[in-house]
N, C-alpha and C positions, 0 to 999 in steps of 0.2 A: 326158900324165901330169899329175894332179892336184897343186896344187903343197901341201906338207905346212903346214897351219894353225900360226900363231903363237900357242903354249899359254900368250905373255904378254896374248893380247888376250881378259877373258873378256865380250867380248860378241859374240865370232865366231859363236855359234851362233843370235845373236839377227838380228844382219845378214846373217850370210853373207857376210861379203867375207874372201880370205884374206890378205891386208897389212892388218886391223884397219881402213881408213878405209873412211868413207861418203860419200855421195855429198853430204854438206856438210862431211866432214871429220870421223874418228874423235874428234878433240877438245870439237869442240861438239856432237857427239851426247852426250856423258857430260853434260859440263854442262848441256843438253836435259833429259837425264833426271833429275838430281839436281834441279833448278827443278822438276818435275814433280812428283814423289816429296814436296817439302818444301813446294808445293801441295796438294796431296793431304791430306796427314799436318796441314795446318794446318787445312784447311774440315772434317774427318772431327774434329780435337778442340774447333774452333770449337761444330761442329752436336752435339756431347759437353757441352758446355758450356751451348748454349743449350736443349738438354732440360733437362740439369739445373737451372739455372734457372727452365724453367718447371713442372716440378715443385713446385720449391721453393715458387715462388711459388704454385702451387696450393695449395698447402699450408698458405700463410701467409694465403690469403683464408679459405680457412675457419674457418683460426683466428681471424683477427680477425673471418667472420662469426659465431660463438659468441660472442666477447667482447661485439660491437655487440649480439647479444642480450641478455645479461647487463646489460649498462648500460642498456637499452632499458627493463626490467625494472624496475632499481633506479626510471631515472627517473621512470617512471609511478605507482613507490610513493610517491617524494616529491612527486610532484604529487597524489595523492589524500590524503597525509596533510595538504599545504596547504590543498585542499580543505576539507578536516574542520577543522580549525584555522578555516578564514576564517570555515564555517559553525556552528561554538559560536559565535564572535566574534558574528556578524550575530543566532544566537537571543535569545543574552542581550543585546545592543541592542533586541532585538524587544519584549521581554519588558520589560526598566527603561521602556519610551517607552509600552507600553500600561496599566503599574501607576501609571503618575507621571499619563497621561491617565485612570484609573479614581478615581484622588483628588482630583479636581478642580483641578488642578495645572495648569492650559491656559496661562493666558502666560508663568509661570516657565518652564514646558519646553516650550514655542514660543520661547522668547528661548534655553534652553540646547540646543533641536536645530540651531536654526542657527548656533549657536556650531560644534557638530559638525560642521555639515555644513563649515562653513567649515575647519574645522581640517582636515576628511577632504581635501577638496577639494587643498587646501594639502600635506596629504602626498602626495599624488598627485601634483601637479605636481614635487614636489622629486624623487620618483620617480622619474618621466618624465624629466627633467632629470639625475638621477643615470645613468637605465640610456642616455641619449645619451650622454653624455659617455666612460661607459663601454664602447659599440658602437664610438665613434671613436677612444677610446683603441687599443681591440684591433686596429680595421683599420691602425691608423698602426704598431702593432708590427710587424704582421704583414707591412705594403709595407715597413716596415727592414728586416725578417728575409730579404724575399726579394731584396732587390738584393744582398747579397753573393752570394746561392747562382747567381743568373744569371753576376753578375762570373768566378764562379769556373768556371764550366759552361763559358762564353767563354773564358777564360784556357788551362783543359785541352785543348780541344778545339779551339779555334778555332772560324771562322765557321762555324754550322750552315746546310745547305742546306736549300730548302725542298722536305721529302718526304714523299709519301706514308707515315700511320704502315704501319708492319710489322702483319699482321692476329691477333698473339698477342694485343694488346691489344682486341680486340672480344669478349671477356668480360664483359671490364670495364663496356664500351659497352653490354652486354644491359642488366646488371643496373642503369645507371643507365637507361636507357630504360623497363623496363619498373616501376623505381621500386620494387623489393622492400621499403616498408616506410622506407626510409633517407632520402630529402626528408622524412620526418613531422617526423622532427631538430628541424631550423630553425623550423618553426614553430609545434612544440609549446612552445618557448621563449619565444614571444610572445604567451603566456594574458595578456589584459590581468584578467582577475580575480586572479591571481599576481600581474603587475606593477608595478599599481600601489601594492601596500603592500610590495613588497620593494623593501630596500635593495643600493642600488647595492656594486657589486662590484670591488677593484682585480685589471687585468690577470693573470691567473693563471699567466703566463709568467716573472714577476717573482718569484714564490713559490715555485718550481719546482726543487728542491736538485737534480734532474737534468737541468737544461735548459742548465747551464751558461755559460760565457761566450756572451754574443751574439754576441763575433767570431770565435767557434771554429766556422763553421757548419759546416766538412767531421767534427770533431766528434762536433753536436749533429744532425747529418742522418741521420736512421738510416731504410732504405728501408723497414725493419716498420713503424716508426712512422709514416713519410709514407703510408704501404699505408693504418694504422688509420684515421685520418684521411681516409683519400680515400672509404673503406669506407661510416663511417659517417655522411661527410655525403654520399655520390653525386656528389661533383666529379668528375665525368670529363668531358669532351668532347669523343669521339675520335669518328675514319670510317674504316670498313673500308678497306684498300690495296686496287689492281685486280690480281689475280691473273695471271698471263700464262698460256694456252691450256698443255697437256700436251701438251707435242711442239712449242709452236709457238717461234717466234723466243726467245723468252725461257727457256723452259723449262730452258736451259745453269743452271750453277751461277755464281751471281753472283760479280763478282771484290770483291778485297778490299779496293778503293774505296768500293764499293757497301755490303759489308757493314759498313764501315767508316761512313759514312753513314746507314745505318739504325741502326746501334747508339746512336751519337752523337744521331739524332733520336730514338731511345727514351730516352735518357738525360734528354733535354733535354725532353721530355715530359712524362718520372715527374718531374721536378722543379717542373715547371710545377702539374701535378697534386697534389703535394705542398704549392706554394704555396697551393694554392687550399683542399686538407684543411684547411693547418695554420690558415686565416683560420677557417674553416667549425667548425674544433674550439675555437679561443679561443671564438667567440662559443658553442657549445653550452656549453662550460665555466663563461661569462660566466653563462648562463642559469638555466645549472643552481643555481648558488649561488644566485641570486635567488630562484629556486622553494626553494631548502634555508632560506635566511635567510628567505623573505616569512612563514611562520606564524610563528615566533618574532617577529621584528621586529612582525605586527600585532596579537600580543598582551601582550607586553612594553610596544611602543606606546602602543598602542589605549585598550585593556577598563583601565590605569588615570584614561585621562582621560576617560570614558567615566562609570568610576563615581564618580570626584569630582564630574562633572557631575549625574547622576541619583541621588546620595548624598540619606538624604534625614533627619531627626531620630526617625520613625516607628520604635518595636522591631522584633525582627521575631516578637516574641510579645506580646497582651495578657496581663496576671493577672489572675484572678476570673473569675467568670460574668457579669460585665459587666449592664450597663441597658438599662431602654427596653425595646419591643418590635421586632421585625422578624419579618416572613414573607415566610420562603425556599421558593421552590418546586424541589424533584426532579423531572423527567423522567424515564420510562421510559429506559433504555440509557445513562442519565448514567454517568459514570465517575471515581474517584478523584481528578484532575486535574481533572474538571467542577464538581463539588463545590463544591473550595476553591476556583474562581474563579468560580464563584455565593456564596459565603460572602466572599470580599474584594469584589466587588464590591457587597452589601450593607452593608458597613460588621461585619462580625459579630467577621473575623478580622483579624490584623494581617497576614497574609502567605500568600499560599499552601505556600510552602514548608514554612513551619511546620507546617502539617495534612497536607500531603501527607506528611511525612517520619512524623507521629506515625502516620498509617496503617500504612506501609511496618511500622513498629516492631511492630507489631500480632503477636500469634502468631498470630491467628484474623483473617483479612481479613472485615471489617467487612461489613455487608449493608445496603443503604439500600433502602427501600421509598419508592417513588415518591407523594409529595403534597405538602402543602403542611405546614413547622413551625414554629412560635408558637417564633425565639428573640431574640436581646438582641443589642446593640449591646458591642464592644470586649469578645468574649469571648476566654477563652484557647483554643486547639486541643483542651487537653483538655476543655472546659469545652462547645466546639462539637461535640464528636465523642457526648460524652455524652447529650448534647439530643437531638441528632441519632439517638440507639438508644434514647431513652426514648419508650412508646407516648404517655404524655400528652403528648408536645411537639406530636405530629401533628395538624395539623388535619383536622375531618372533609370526607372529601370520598368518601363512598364511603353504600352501604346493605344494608341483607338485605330480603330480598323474603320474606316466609313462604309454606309449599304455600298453596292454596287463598285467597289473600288477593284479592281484587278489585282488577281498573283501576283506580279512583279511588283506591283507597287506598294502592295502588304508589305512581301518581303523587305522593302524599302525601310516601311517603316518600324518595321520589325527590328531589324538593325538596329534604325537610330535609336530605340528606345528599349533595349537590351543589349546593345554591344556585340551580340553575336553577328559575324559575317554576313552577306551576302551569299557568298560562295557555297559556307556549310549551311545556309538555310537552305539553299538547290541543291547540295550532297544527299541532303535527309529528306526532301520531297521528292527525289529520284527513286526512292524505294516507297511505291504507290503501297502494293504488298503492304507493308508495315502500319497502314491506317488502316488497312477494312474497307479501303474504297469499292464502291462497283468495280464489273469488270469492265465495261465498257472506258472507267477514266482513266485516261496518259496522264493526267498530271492532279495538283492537288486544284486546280480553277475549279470554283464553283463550291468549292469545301470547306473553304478557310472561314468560319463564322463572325463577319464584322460587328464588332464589340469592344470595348474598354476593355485592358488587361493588365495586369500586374503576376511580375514573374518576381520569384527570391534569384539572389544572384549566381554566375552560375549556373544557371538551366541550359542544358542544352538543347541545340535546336531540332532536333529531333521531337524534344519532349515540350517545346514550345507550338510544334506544330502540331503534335497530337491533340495538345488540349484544344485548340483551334477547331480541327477535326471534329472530336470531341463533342462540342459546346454544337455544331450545325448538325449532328444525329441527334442531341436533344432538341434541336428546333426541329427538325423535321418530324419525330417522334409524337412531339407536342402537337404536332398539325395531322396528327392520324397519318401521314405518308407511311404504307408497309415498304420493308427493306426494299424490296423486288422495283417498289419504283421511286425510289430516291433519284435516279439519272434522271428520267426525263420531267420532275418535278424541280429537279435543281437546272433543268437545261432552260426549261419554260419561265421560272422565277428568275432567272442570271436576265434572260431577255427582256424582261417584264422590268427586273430594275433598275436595266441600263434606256429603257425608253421611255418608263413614265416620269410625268413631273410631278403632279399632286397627288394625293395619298388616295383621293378616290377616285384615279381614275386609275389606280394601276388593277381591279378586276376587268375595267374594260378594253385596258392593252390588253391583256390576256384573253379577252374575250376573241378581241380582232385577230389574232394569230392561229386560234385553234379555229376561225372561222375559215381565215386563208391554207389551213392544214388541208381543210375540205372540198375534196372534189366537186361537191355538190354543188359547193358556195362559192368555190375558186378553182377554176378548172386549172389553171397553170402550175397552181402548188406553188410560188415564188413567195418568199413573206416580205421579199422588199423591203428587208430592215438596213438602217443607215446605220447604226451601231454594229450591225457585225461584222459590215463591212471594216468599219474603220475599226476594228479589233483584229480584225484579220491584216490591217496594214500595220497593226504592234501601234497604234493609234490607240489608246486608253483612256482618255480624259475628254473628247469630242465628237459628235456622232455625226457630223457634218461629213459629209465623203464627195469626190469630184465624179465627173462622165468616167474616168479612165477608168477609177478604181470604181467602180461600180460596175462597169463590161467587164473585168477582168476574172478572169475564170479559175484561175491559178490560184486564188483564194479562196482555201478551202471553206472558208467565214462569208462569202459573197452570197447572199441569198438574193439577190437579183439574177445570179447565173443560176444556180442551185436550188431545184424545189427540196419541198419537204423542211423539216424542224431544222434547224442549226445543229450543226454538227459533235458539240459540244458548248458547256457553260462558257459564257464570257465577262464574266463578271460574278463575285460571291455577294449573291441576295443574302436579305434582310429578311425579320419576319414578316413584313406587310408583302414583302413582294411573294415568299414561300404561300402565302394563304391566299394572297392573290390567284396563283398557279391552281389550287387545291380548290377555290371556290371561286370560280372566274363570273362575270356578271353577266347576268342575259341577254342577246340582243344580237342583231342580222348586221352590227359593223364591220367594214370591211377596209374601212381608212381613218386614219388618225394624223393629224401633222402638230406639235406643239411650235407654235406661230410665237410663244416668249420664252424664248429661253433663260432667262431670269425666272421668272413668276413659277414658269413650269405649264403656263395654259395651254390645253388641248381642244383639237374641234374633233369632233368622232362624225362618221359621214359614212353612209348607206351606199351614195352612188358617189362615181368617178368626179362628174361635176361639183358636186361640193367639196370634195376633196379637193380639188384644184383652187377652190374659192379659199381655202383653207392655206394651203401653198401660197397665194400671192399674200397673203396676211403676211404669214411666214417671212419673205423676202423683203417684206417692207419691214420691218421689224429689222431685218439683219443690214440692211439701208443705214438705219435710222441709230444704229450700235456696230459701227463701222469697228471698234476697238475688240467687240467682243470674241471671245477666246485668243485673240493676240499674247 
């Protein structure tokens, strides 16, 4: 018979035994379990507690990775605004040291640059000397600030063993190893082009309404803050803990020696860490104000001893239009700024500024044509700007080429209105080669494209007659002529517009020549032109020719001896007369005489007889203008 369970024992159903004891004793089995139970209940809100925490702390990295952002941000604004600051500073040095060197000013400002340089020099080193003083100030705070926080870590805790860290912190560990950005810190702090003209900085811990007593550290230690700090300067120096196998020896839950130990060495750690942030953040702090004070400080500085040095009695305007002569020469692509300092470095203006700013003032921005202008010594800005838009100030350096005008007499005026010789204008058209002429032409006749020009001074004639060249393959181009017959389109145009007078009759000069070309229509081939003959007598300006030079054979230009086309151009056509050549007018003319040579009137004539009726018009005419070509 089963004996009846004691309903005072309620863990009878757990043992099974019916007098309540165990096989170590009903007593210390409770206690057994209560130790267990309060085991249990301790590591379950421990491991409660340490998520939360890292939560937390997740939390608060990101936050202060935004924040590191943010200040990341700011500080790179105030190192570009320094920037900008240093570099006004160094233009306007630039600038006072090449206007004092344009006024002949060499050993007063060789004696006052090295005065500068010394003075610079000089604040540099006081700099340099300043921001040491101020790096050892911060580290010597920063080793006071941490020996209490040790003392007191020691005091709480007692001795720390040495342990492997807990592997929460290999976060941490990434982010300093793979360097997100956060070592740039330190040593963006150390721009020595900042440095040296920022003033030194006192300790910013000293200034600090929240930093509080320095003996108060339990306090002033706040772990967001030692986080921010660690954050943004990458002080960490941790190693991953070894893991124990799943399942293996270790795998048990640690007792609370151990966890007791690890906590203590995280503690002792983030503090360590902290000390390292908070060294890491004075000097960023330290840095920072240098870079915030260094543009102030080296212009406050600087730019006034700078311009007491390169000060100088000079206005910074003359009055009047000033004396003397000078000529200033414009450049193609000069610019408002080039100007005035071609005009101060002539002696014209007193200042560039002053002309530059009277432009700006301007409603209508001014227009400079490139050459050369006849003006004065110690003018005012307005006085130079004026000169400067009036056409008589220009000097000439440019010409017009008329249609039909001859080689020599281009070059004539080539000369007068470039300076270049005569001589090397014939050196440099002696080498045909060098244009891309046909082969058929001995010289540049026929090539030279009459037209307005303007050369910069200077050009030589080589490169005067190029563009000339030049300028008559894009009229020819323009008029559909292929390469292959540019000669005998520039031989027919030369002819065409040294004969016609009015603009529409020069298709039907050209009509009557390719008619007389034709055996069909002209069985002699003579073209009977009076122009080439008198080009062949070096006669350039008159088409008139006498019995002699007209039989004369020896001219190679004589197309009364000479059938077939002229031998060459005798004159540099125009584009009326080129399209003339290219599109000649239709019609069985085979005579033409211009009876006014004023007017230009022509009679075009099929047979011999009206052409002769044409001729005595002609002669009566030259009756009646007994002066003409005289």
């Amino acid at each position: 018979m089963a004996e009846k369970p004691d309903s005072r024992d309620p863990f009878h159903h757990i043992f099974g035994h019916s007098d309540g004891a165990s096989p170590s004793g009903a007593p210390g089995s409770k206690r057994e379990l209560s130790r267990r139970e309060r085991r249990e209940a301790a590591e379950r809100a421990e491991a409660e507690r340490e998520a939360s925490s890292g939560t937390r702390a997740a939390e608060e990295a990101a936050q202060h990775a935004r924040e590191d952002e943010e200040r990341a941000a700011a500080a790179a604004e105030i190192r570009a605004r320094s920037e900008r600051e240093n570099e006004a500073v160094r233009a306007r040095v630039n600038e006072k040291q090449s206007a004092s060197a344009r006024a002949g000013e060499g050993s007063q400002r060789q004696s006052a640059d090295e005065g500068v340089h010394r003075e610079d020099r000089s604040r540099r080193a006081q700099a340099d000397e300043r921001r040491a003083r101020a790096e050892a100030d911060a580290e010597a705070a920063a080793a006071e600030q941490a020996a209490p926080v040790s003392a007191r870590v020691a005091a709480t805790h007692g001795s720390l063993p040495n342990v492997t860290p807990t592997d929460h912190e290999s976060p941490h560990r990434t982010d300093a190893d793979t360097g997100t950005g956060r070592g740039d810190r330190t040593a963006h702090g150390n721009d020595p082009s900042v440095s040296a003209a920022a003033p030194t900085s006192a300790d910013n811990t000293a200034s600090d309404p929240e930093a509080g007593d320095s003996s108060d550290i339990t306090k002033r230690h706040d772990p967001s803050d030692a986080e921010w700090l660690r954050v943004i300067t990458g002080a960490v120096d941790t190693t991953p803990g070894d893991e124990p196998a799943a399942g293996g020896p270790g795998a048990a839950a640690s007792s609370r020696s151990d966890r007791r130990r690890s906590t203590h060495l995280e503690y002792d750690q983030h503090e360590k860490k902290s000390r390292k942030g908070l060294i890491a953040g004075i000097v960023i702090v330290v840095v920072l104000a240098l870079i915030v004070g260094g543009g102030v400080y080296a212009w406050n500085a600087i730019v006034p001893g700078i311009t007491s040095i390169f000060a100088t009695n000079e206005p910074d305007d003359y009055e009047g239009s000033g004396s003397g002569e000078v000529l200033v020469t414009i450049i193609s692509g000069d610019n408002g700024s080039d100007i005035a300092k071609t005009l101060k470095d002539e002696g014209v203006i007193a200042s560039q500024d002053a002309f530059y700013q009277l432009l700006l003032a301007q409603a209508d921005p001014p227009v400079f044509q490139p050459g050369t202008y006849a003006l004065a010594k110690k003018m005012s800005a307005r006085s130079a700007l004026d000169a400067l838009q009036d056409p008589a100030s220009k000097q000439a350096n440019g010409f017009v080429i008329p249609e039909g005008t001859a080689m020599k007499d281009a070059f004539d005026l080539i000369s007068s209105g470039t300076g270049v010789s005569v001589d090397d204008l014939n050196a440099a058209a002696a080498d045909t080669a060098s244009f891309g002429l046909p082969a058929e032409a001995k010289t540049l006749e026929g090539f030279l494209f009459p037209a307005t020009y303007e050369f910069e001074p200077n050009t030589s004639a080589h490169d005067i007659l190029k563009r000339l060249v030049d300028r008559m393959y894009q009229a020819l181009d323009k008029a559909g002529v292929a390469p292959e017959n540019r000669w005998n389109t520039v031989v027919l145009a030369a002819l065409v517009q040294r004969e016609a007078g009015l603009r529409d009759d020069y298709p039907k000069v050209a009509r009557v020549f390719l008619n007389r070309s034709d055996p069909a229509l002209w069985p002699s081939g003579l073209l009977q032109s009076d122009a080439t003959v008198a080009y062949g007598t070096g006669n350039t300006h008159l088409v008139t020719t006498t019995d002699a030079e007209r039989a004369d054979a020896n001219n190679p230009y004589n197309t009364y001896v000479h059938p077939g086309m002229v031998v060459g151009p005798i004159s540099n056509p125009g584009d009326i007369a080129i399209d003339a050549a290219v599109h000649p007018a239709d019609g069985s003319w085979l005579y033409f005489v211009t009876w006014n040579l004023e007017t230009g009137e022509t009679v075009f004539s099929n047979t011999l007889d009206e052409h002769e009726a044409g001729v005595r018009k002609w002669q009566q005419w030259m009756k009646d203008n007994p002066d003409y070509g005289g």
